[in-house]
N, C-alpha and C positions, 0 to 999 in steps of 0.2 A: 504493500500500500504506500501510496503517495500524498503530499500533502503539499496545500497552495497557501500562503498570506498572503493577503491581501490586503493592503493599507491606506487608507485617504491620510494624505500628509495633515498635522495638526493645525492649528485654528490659524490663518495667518492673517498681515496686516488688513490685509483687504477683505479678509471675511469678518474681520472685528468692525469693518466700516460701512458692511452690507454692499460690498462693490462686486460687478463684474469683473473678475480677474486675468483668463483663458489663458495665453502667453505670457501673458504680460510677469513676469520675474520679481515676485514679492518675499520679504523674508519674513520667517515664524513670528508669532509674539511669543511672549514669555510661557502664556498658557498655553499655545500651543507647542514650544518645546517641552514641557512637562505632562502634557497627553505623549508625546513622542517617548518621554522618559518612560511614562507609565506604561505604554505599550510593550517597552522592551521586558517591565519588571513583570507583563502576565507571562511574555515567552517564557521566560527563565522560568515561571512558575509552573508553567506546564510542561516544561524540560524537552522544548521545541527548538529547536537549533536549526536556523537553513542550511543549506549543503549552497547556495545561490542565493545572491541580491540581485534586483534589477529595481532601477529607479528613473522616473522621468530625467531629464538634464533640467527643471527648474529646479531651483535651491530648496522652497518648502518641501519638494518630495524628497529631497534626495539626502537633505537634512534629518528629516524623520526620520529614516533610515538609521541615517548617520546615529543618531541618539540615541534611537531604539536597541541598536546593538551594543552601543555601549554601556549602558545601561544594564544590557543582561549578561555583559562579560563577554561580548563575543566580539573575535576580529576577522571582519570577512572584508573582501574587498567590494565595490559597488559596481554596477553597471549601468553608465545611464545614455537612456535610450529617447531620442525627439518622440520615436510611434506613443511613447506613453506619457506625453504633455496631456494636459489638458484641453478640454474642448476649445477653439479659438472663438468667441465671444463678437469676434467683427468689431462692429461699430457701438457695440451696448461696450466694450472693454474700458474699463475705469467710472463706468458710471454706476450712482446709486443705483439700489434695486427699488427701492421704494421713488425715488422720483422719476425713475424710466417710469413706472406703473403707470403715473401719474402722467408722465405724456402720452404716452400711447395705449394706457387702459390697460388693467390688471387682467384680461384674459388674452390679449395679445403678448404678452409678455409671459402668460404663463406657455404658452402654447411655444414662446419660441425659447423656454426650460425644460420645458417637461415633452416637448412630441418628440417623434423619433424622426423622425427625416423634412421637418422646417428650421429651415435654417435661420440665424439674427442676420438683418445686413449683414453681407461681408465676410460671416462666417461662416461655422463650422455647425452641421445639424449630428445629430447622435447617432444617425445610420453613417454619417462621414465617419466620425471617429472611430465605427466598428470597424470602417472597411482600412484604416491603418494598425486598429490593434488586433484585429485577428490573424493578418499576416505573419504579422510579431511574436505571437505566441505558438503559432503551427510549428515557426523556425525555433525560435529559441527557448520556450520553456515548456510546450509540450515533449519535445524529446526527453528531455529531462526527467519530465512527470513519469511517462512510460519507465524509465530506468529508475523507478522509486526513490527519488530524488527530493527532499523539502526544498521547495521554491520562497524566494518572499519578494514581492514585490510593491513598493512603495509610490504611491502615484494620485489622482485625485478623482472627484468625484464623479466627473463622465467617463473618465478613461477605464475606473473602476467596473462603472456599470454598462459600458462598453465591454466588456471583460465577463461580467456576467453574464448576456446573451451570447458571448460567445463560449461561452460553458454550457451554455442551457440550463442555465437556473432561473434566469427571464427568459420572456420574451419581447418582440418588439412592442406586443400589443397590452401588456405587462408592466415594463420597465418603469414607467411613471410612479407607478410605485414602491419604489427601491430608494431608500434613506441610507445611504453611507455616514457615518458620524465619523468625526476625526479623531484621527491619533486609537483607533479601535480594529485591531486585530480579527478577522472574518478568516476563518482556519476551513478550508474545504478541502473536504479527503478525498482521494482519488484510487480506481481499482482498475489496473488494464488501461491507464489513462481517460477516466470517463469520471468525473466531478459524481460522486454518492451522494456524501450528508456535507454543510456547512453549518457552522455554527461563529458567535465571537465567542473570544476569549475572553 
């Protein structure tokens, strides 16, 4: 049996400010390095050690990480990968969420968070993101799973749930309904490389 982490990077400056984030390269707050700490202190606690890191190339994912492991003693090297950025946000990137609402109306604004293939000006919709992160994990972390391998992979909230339709634990018609919390560990076990049970830590 094999096993995947999964981790939305902790609270960063622009989720403490309610902002569109997507590319755009923000660093942890303090609470969110300490969801990162705490995350590392459940591994340790459930005597989960990866054999594999891979992390977006933005600093919040790849920070997490960073702390996560230290945290639980472990010195692994990181891998960081652009497929596992964050959704690109277009033209909503740096604005409140509460005052876009407010221009364009909280159902327009929800439809271009939560559907799966409308995109925000500019950007990136959630079927986009699938179609760079399941490349990504055909190549590089499902081989791995097959060879009973613990995976962890530290990254953010679309990319994540881009991640889980491509496991099939969502679906597209689904996924709206999928709340990643940060710096929160989602451990899903694998048999023959096919995702079983998930649970957090």
């Amino acid at each position: 049996m094999s096993q995947l982490i999964l981790m939305r990077h902790g609270q960063s400056e622009w989720n403490l400010q309610n902002r569109f984030t997507g590319f755009k390269d923000v660093k942890l707050t303090e609470a969110g390095e300490a969801e990162a700490r705490a995350a590392g202190e459940k591994l340790k606690a459930a005597n989960i050690m990866p054999d594999s890191v891979f992390t977006s190339t933005l600093e919040r994912a790849w920070r997490t990480a960073e702390l996560a492991l230290q945290s639980a003693g472990y010195n692994l090297p990181l891998q960081k990968f652009d497929d596992l950025r964050e959704r690109d946000y277009g033209d909503l990137t740096g604005l409140n969420k509460a005052e876009t609402a407010e221009k364009y109306g909280e159902e327009q604004v929800h439809i271009w968070r939560r559907s799966y293939d409308i995109a925000p000006p500019a950007g990136e919709s959630l079927s986009d993101v699938v179609g760079r992160v399941e490349p990504f994990f055909l190549d590089h972390i499902q081989p791995l799973l097959i060879a009973d391998q613990t995976v962890m992979i530290a990254a953010h909230g679309n990319s994540l749930r881009a991640l889980l339709i491509v496991l099939g634990i969502y679906t597209p018609d689904n996924i709206q309904h999928a709340e990643i919390p940060t710096g929160a560990p989602l451990l899903v076990n694998f048999e023959a490389g096919v995702a079983t049970t998930h649970d957090y830590l």
